[in-house]
N, C-alpha and C positions, 0 to 999 in steps of 0.2 A: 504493500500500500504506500501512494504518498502523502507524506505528510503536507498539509497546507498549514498557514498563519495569514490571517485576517488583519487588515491594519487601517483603523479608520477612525477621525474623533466623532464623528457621526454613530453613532452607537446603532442608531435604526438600520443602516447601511450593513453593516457589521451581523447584525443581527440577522436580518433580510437575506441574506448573502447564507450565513450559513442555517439557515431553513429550508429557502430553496430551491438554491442547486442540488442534484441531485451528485454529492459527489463520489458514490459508490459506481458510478456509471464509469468513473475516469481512474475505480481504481484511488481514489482519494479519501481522505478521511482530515476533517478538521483540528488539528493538534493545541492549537490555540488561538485567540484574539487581542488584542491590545486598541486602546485608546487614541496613543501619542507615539510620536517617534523614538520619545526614550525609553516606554515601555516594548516598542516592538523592535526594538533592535537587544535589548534583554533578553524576547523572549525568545526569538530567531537562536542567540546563542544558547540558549536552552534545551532548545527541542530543535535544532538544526534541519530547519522544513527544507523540502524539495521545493515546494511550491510558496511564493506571496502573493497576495492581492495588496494594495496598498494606494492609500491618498497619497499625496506629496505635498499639500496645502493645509498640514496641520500647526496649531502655534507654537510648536518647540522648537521647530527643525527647520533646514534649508533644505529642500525637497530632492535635490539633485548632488548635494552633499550625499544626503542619507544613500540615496543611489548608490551612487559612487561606491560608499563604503562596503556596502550589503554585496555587490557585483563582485569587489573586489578581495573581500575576506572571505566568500562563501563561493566563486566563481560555476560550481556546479548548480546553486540555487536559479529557478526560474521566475524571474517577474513579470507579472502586468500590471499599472498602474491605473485607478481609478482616480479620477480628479473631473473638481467643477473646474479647473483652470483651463479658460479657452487661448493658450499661444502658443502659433505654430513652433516659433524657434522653441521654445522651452521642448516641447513634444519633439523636435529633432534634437537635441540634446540629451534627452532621457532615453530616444533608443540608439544614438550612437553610446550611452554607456550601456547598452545590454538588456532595455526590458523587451519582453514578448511583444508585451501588445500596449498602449497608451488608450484608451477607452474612457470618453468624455461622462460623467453623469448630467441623466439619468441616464445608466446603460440597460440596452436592452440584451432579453437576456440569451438570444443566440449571439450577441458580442460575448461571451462570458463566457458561452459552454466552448465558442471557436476558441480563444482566450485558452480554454483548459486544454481543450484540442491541442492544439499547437505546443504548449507548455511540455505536454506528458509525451508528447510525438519527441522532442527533442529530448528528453530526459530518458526517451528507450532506446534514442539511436547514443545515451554513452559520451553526450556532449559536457564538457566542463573545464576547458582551459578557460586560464586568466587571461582577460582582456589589457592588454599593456596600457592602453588608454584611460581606464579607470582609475590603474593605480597611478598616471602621470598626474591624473585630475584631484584624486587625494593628495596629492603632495603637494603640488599648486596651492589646493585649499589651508593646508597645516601651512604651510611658509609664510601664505597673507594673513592666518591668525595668529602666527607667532612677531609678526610684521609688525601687528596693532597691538599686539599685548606683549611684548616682549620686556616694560616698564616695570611691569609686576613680578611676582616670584610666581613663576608658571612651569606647570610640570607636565612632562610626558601624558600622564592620564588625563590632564587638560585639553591638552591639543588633541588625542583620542578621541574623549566626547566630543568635540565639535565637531569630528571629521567622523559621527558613528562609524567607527572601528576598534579594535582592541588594542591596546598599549603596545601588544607585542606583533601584530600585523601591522601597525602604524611605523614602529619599529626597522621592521623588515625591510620596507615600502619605501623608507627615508635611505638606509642604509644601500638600494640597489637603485635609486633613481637619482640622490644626492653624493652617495661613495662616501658619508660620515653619517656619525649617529649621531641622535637625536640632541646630545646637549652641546656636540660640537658644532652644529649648526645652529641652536641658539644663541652659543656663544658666538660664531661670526656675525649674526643679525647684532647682537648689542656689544662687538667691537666696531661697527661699521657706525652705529648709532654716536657712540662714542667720539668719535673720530669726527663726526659732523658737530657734536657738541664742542669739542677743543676747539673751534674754531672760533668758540665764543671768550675771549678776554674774562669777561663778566663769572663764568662760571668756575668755582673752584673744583680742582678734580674729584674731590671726597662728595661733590655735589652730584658730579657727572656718576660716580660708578654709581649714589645710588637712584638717580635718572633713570639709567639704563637698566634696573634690575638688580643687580648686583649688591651683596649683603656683606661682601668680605673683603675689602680695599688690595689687601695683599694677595687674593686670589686674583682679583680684575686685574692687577701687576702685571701676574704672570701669564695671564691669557691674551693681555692686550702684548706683549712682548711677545708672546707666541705667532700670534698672528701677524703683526706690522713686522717685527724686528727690530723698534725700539722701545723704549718706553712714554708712556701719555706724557711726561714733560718734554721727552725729546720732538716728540711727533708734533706739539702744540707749539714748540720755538720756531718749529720749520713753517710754521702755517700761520701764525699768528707776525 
């Protein structure tokens, strides 16, 4: 049997959905449902369904983030996405990361039974490589959220949730698309940050490391010396 997960903040939908389809016909059985994006990416890890149905237009998540993640840590899992979201580009977006089918509501319901058609058709011919696209587009997303939050003391599991993925796919993902790990490319975003700051007179350097994040003065020393090759005063004489 496959297992499916329902994903919708619309509970009636959800509901609806799993009443009646008949999914004994495809071989299917309903494993679970969720609310929100953070529940269904919980529960996905959970119960590791073959199958999702899912919105994209719920209020936790960026819909094509969630994508993204789900394609890219479960590659053999099959989506179709249900959304009231009427735009083209969005819907080409969504199936160049991998879903089945993109299906507007109200869907009717031979959209859905094709929809499972097609789903369970490719889950028997044995299809389940990683789409290299996905994981290019998770990385993209963690680098702009480590971009904007790199200020704060931000961790791994941080940038994870937001890119729904797991700490150690996210992990992976950085280490084969960027060739460093996770906190060594933190560190180049808030030695770069840095570097733009010295060029301020105004700010003193015990100001600048904790601007950029950074909690241990003589650690930011030796990291911003790791990377430049000199040190923040030497770097801020040449610029200033």
């Amino acid at each position: 049997m496959y297992h499916v997960v329902l994903i919708d903040d619309e509970q009636i939908i959800v509901k609806g959905l799993r009443r009646v389809v008949k999914w004994a016909d495809y071989h299917c059985v309903v494993a679970g449902t969720a609310g929100s994006a953070a529940q269904g990416t919980a529960l996905i890890r959970e119960v590791k369904p073959h199958i999702v149905f899912t919105d994209i237009r719920m209020p936790d998540q960026d819909g094509l983030t969630m994508l993204a993640g789900l394609r890219s840590e479960f590659p053999e899992m099959r989506i179709t996405v249900l959304t009231g979201y009427r735009d083209f580009a969005y819907a080409q977006e969504a199936i160049r990361l991998g879903v089945v089918r993109f299906l507007l509501k109200p869907s009717k319901m031979d959209e859905i039974h094709e929809a499972l058609a097609a789903m369970t058709g490719q889950l028997g011919r044995g299809q389940g490589e990683e789409d290299p696209g996905t994981g290019n587009f998770i990385v993209r997303q963690a680098v702009a959220f480590m971009e904007e939050n790199y200020a704060r003391k931000l961790s791994l599991q941080d940038v994870a949730d937001h890119c729904f993925v797991s700490q150690w796919h996210l992990s992976k993902l950085i280490n084969k698309h960027m060739e460093k790990s996770f906190y060594d490319l933190l560190n180049s975003i808030r030695v770069e940050a840095a570097k733009r700051l010295l060029e301020n007179p105004k700010l003193k350097i015990g100001e600048i490391v904790e601007l950029v994040g950074c909690s241990d003065g003589a650690q930011f020393a030796r990291i911003f010396k790791k990377a430049v090759g000199i040190s923040a005063n030497q770097y801020r004489n040449q610029k200033v």
